[in-house]
N, C-alpha and C positions, 0 to 999 in steps of 0.2 A: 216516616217518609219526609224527609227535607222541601222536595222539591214541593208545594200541594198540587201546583198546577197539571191536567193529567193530558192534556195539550200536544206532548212527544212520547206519552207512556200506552195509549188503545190506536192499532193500530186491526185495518180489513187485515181477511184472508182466505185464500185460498182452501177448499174445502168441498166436500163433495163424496161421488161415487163416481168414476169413472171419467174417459177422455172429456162427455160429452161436457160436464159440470167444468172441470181444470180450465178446460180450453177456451169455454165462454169468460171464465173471472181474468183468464190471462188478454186476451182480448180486450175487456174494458180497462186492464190496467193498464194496457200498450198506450190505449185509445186516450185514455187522460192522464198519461205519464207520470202516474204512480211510481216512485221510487223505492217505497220502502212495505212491504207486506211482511204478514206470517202464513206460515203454509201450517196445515193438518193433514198427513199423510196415512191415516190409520187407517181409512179406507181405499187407498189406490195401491194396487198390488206392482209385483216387480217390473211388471213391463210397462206399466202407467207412470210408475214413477221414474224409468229411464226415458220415453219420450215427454215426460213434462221438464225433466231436469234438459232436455236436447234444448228445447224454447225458451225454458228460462235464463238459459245461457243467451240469448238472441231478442233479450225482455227489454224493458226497459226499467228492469228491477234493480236496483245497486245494494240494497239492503233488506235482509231479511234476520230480524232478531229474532224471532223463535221460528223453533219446528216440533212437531208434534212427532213424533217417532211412533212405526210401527214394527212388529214383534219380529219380521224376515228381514229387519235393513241391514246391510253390511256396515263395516267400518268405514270403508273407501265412501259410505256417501254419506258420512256424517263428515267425512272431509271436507267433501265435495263442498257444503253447505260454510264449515268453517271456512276455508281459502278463497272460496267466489263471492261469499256474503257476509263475513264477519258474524256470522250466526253463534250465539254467545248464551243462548236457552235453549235446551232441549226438553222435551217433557216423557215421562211412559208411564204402563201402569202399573198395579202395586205387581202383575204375574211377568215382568217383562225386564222391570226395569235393571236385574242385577244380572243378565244373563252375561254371559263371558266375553263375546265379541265386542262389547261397548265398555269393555273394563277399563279401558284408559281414558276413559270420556265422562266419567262420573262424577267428574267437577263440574259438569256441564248439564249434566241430566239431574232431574226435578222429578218428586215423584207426584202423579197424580192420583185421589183416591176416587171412589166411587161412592155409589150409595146406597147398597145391595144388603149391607149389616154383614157385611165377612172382609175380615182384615188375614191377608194371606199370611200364612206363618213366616214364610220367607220374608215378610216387610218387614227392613229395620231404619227409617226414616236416615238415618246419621249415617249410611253410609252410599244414599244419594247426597249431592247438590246441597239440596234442598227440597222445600215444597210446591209444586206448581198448583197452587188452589183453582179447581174450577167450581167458579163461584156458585152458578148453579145447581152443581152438585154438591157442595155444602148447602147451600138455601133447605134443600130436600132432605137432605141427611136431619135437618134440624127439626123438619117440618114430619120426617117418617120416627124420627127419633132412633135413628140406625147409629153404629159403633163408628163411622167413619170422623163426622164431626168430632166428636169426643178426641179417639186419637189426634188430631192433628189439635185441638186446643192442648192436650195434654202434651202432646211433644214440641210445641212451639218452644219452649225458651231457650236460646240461643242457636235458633233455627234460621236459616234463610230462607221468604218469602220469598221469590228469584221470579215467578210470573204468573201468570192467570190464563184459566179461556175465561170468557163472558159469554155464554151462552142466555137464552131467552129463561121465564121460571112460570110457570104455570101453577098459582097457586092451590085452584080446584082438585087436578090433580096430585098437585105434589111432585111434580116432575121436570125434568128439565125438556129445554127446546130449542132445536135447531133452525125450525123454521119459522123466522119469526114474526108475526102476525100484526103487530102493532108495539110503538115504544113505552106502552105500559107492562109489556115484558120484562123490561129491563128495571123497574122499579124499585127489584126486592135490592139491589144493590146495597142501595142507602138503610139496609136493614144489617148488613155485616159488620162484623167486627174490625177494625179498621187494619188491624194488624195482618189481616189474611190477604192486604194487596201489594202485589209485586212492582219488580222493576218495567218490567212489559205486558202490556194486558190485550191477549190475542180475540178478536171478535171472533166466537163458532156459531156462525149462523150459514146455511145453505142460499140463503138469499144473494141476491147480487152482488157487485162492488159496489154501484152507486146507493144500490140499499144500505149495503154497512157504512158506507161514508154519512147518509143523514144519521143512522143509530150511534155511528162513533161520536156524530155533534152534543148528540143529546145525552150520552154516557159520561160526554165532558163535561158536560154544563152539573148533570146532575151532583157529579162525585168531585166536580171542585167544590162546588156550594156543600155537598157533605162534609168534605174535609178542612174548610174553614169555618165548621164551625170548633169551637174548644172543647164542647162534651165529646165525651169516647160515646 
């Protein structure tokens, strides 16, 4: 990574279950004029996601680098997200990501994996994008000692890293976290391999915007001071 500073790379987002979640983050983005978010849509289904795309047209959004893709979107609305936002990441999962409908989009989709210890036979990493690490689910994969970390250090070499969620990391359990409870959450960070961080690194937390915006502070401060240092 050239750039170290991560300053224009963690960006809030949009995230949740349903109107009541979308419409409150959309709300505080309006309200502090937020320009640039990432949306995670895997949980808002067809009709959630054509009235949230109604208002994000009427946002005060201008940029949105990543989207989180869920397994019913059409083509027409991964348009939608290229032409109105310049959205240039998409991510899916290992059972999702090579379905037919999104065949001409594959420069653009990232694959994400889990941490379940089952790598789908259909997964062949090289004919996504690239890898959308989320970070927390690697944490755990290392920490359960599942197959997932393994594949993606083994297919890394001449792979593209393209983006990340940042999820919270629970090390008692070994699990990852949505809702995140304090920024000693975000710690295990500075425990990853440097190579696993992308171009855009999306927060998934259910918490607020103005919640993500202090965590964003503190993700920066932590993982510039990581990555200036010279050990890997």
């Amino acid at each position: 990574m050239k750039n170290l500073s991560f300053r224009d790379k963690v960006f809030p987002s949009i995230t949740g279950e349903g109107s009541l979640d979308w419409s409150r983050k959309l709300k505080e983005i309006n309200s502090l004029e937020i320009k640039q978010i990432c949306i995670f849509l895997s949980r808002f289904d067809k009709k959630e996601r054509s009235n949230l795309y109604r208002l994000l047209l009427k946002s005060k959004i201008k940029e949105i680098p990543f989207v989180h893709l869920r397994d019913d979107m059409e083509a027409k609305e991964l348009d939608f997200f290229i032409n109105n936002y310049n959205t240039r990441f998409f991510n899916a999962h290992e059972d999702s990501f090579l379905q037919d409908e999104w065949k001409d989009y594959r420069d653009k989709i990232y694959l994400e994996m889990d941490y379940n210890n089952k790598i789908e036979k259909a997964v062949e990493v090289k004919r996504a994008a690239g890898f959308c690490v989320d970070l927390a689910h690697f944490r755990a994969s290392v920490a359960r000692g599942t197959k997932e970390a393994s594949y993606t250090y083994l297919k890394r070499k001449g792979m593209r890293f393209g983006c990340n969620h940042i999820g919270g990391y629970d090390p008692a359990k070994m699990d990852d976290k949505h809702r995140i409870t304090g920024l000693k959450d975000f710690n295990y960070l500075i425990t990853l391999p440097k190579f696993l961080f992308g171009e855009v690194l999306a927060i998934e937390a259910d918490n607020s915007i103005k919640e993500q915006l202090e965590f964003k502070e503190y993700i920066i401060k932590i993982l510039n001071d990581y990555f200036s240092r010279k050990t890997e």
